[in-house]
N, C-alpha and C positions, 0 to 999 in steps of 0.2 A: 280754764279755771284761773281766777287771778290769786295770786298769792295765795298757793295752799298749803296746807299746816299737818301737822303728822300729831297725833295724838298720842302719846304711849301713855297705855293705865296697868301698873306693875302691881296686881290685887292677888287676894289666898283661894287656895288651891279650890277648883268649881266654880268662882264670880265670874268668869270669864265670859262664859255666855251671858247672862248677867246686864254688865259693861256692854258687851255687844247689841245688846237689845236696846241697852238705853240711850247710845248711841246711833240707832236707827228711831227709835223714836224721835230724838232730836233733828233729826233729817240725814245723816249719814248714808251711806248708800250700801255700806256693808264694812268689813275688817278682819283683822287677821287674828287671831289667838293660837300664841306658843307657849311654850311650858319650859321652866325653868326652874332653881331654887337661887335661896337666898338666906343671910339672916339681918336683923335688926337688932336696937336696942329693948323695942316690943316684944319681940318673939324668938329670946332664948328659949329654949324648952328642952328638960333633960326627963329622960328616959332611964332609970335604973344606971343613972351615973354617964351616962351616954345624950352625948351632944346633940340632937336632932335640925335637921336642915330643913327648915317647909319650903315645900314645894310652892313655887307662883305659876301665876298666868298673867301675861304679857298678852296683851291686847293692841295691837297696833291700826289704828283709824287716818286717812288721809280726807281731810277736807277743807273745802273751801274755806278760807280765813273768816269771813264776814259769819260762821258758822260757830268758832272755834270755842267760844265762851259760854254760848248756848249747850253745845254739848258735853264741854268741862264739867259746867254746873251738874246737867244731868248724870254723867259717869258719878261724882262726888256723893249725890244722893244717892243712888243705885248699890254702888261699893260702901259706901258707909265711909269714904275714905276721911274725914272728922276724926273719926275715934282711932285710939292710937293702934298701931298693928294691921291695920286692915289693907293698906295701900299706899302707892301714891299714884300722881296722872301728871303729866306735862306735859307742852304744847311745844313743839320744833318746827323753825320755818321752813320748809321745804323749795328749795332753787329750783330742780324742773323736777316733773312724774311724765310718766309715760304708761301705758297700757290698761289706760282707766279712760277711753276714748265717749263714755258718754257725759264724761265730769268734764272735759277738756275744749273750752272754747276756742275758736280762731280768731286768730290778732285778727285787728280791721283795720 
């Protein structure tokens, strides 16, 4: 794989599978979602005077760079990540991966 890219899409609680699909539709070949919380300036929300923390899902996608825009776009429309509160997604370069041996070409 030449230069490949790490996708993290930090969306509310359930999008996770979501992202994951739309990122496989995009050509991904699969991905990770974990759970987390978080707040924003979106999504204060009190509860009977009580602070509430929403919960996220953290999405993590490794793919090939020449990929990386095609499947931003898709996760964006998928998550709704536009409207305020719903998300974000960003792309991180990735120096080596390992244990992903059918993404993984050999130097020539």
């Amino acid at each position: 794989m030449q230069g490949p890219c790490l996708i993290v899409s930090i969306v509310r609680k359930g999008w996770g599978d979501t992202v994951l699909e739309a990122t496989m539709r995009a050509g991904a070949h699969g991905g990770t979602v974990l759970f987390g919380r978080g707040i924003g300036r979106n999504e204060q929300q009190r509860v009977f005077g009580i602070q509430i923390e929403p919960e996220k899902e953290i999405v993590l996608t490794v793919i090939p760079e020449e990929l990386k825009d095609t499947v931003l776009q898709e996760i964006v429309l998928a998550a709704e990540l536009t409207r305020p509160g719903h998300g974000l997604a960003f792309v991180v370069p990735v120096e080596k991966v390992a244990g992903i041996v059918h993404l993984v070409q050999e130097p020539t």
